[in-house]
C-alpha positions as CSV (number, residue, x, y, z in Angstrom):
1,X,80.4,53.1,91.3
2,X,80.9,49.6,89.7
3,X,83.9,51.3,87.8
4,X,85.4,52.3,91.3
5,X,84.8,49.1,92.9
6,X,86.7,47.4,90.4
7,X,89.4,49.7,90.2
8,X,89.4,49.4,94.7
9,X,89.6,45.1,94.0
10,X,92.2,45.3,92.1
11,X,94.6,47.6,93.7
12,X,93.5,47.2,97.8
13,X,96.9,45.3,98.8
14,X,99.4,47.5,96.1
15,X,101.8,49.4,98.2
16,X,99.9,52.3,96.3
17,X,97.2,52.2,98.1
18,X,98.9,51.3,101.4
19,X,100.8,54.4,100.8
20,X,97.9,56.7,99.7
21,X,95.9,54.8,103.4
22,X,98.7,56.4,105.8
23,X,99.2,59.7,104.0
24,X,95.5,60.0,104.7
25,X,96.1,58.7,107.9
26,X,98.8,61.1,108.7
27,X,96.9,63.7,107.2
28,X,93.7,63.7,109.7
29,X,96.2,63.0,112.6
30,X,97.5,66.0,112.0
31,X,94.7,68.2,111.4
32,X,93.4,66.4,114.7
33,X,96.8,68.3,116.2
34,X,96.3,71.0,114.8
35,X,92.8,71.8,115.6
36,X,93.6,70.7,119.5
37,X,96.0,73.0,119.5
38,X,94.3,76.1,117.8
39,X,91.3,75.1,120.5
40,X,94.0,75.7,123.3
41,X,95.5,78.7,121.7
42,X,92.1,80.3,121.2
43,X,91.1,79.4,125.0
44,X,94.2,80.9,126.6
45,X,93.6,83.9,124.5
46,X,90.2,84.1,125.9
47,X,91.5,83.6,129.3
48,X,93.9,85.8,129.0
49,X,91.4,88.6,127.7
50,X,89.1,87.7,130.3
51,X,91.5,88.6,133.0
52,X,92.8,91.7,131.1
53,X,88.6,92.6,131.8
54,X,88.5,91.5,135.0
55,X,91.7,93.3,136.0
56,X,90.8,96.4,134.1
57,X,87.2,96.3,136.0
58,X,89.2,96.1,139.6
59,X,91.8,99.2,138.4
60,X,88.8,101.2,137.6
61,X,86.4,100.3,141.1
62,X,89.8,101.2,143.0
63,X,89.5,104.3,141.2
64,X,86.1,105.2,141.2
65,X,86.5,103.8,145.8
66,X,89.6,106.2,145.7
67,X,88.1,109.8,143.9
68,X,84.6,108.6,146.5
69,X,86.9,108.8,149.6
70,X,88.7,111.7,148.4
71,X,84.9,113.4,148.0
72,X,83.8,112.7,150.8
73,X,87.3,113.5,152.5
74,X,86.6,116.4,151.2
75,X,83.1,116.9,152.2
76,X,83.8,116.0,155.7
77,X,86.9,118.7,155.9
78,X,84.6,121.1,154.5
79,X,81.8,120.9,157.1
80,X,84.3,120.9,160.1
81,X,85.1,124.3,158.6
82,X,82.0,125.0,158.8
83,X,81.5,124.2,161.9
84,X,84.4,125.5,163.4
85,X,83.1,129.4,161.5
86,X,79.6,128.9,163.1
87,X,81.0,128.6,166.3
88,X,83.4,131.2,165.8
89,X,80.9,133.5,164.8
90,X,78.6,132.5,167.7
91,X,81.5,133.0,170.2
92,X,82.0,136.7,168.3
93,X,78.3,137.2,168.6
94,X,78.2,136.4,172.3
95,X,80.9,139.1,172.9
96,X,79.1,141.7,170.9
97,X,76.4,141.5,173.2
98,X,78.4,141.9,176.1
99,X,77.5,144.9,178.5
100,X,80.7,146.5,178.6
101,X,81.2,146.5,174.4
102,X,77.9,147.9,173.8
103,X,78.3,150.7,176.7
104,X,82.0,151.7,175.5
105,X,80.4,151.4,171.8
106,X,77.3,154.1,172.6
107,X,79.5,155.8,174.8
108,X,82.5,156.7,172.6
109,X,82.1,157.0,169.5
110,X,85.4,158.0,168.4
111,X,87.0,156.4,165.4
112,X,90.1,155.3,167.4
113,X,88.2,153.8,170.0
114,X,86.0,152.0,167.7
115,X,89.4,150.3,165.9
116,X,90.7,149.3,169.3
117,X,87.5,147.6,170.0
118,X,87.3,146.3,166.3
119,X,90.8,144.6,166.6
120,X,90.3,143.5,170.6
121,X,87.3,141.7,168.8
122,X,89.3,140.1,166.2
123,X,91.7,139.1,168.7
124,X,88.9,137.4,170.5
125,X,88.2,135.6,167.6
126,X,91.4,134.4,166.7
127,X,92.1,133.5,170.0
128,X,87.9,131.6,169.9
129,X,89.1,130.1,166.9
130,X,92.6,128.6,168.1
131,X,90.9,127.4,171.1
132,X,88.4,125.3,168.9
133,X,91.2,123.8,167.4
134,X,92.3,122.9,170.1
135,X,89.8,121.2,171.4
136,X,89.3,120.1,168.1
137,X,92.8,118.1,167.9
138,X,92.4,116.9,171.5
139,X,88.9,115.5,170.7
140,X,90.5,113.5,167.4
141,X,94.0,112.6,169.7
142,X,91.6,111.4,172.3
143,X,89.4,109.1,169.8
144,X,92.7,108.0,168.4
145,X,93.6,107.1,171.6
146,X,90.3,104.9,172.2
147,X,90.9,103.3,169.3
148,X,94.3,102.1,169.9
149,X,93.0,100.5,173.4
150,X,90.3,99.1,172.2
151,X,92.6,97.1,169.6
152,X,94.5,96.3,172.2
153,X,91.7,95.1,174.3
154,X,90.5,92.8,171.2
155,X,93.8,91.5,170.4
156,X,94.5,90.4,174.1
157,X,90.6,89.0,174.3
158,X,91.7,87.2,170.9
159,X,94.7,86.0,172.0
160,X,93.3,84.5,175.3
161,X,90.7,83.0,173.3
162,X,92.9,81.0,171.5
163,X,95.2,80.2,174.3
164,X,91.9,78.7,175.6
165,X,91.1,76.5,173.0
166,X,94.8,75.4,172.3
167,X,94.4,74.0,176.1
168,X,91.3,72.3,174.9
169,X,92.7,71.1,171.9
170,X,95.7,70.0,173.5
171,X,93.3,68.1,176.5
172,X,91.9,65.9,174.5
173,X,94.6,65.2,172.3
174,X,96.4,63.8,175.6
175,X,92.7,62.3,176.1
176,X,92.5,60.5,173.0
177,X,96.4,59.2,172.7
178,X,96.4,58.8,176.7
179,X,99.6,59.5,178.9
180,X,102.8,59.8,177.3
181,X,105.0,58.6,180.3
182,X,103.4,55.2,180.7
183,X,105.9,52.8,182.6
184,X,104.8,48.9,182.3
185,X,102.1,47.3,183.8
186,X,103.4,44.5,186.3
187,X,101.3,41.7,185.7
């Protein structure tokens, strides 16, 4: 230690050392820079990977929302199917057990007779079946309809609303600042 001391005493104000002071100097300035900026490289990388995650996580709920409303979509197609075969089927049932189909069945029993009554009864239900879609598409134009004037309803009742409160906002605006055609006070 003595050795360096020495050595430090007699060369401190040498342009040697002055030199060998700023190159050190320079050197931890710029590995000061240097670090700063691999800090803000790594952060934007790891901002920018973040949002690559959070924007992969929205793609895949959008998907995921998108194949649920298709399913249900789906599900909800299916059972108006449904319903539109029970009823169908009841409305075929209910002519079946009329009077005159099971007198003419019992009472001829001929083949031809048989087919006419077979394809009067699928006419029936064709025509049972049309007629439930057609009430069926009236029902969903008629609940399209209600919707649309109830929008309206709530966009008038909105827009009345804030004619309302412009008027209030507007009243005591001309309350606070007073009149705005004033004409001099004669003293």
């Amino acid at each position: 230690v003595k050795h360096h001391a020495i050595n430090y005493e007699r060369t401190k104000n040498s342009k040697q050392e002055t030199d060998r002071i700023l190159e050190r100097r320079r050197k931890i300035e710029y590995y000061k820079e240097t670090s700063e900026r691999v800090k803000a490289e790594r952060s934007q990388q790891a901002a920018a990977e973040l949002a690559k995650r959070e924007e992969a996580k929205r793609a895949e709920e959008m998907k995921r929302l998108e194949q649920e409303n298709i399913e249900s979509e789906r599900k909800r197609r299916l059972a108006e199917q449904e319903e539109v075969q029970r009823k169908s089927s009841r409305t075929n049932c209910a002519g079946c057990r009329t009077q005159l189909y099971t007198r003419q069945l019992f009472a001829k029993k001929e083949n031809k007779y048989s087919r006419i009554w077979t394809q009067r009864l699928c006419s029936e239900s064709r025509s049972a079946r049309q007629r439930l879609d057609k009430e069926r598409m009236e029902t969903q134009r008629r609940l399209q309809q209600q919707d649309k004037t109830f929008d309206h309803y709530i966009r008038a009742l909105h827009l009345e609303e804030m004619l309302e409160s412009l008027k209030g906002i507007n009243k005591s605006i001309s309350l606070i600042t007073g009149p705005s055609n004033v004409t001099a006070v004669k003293l």
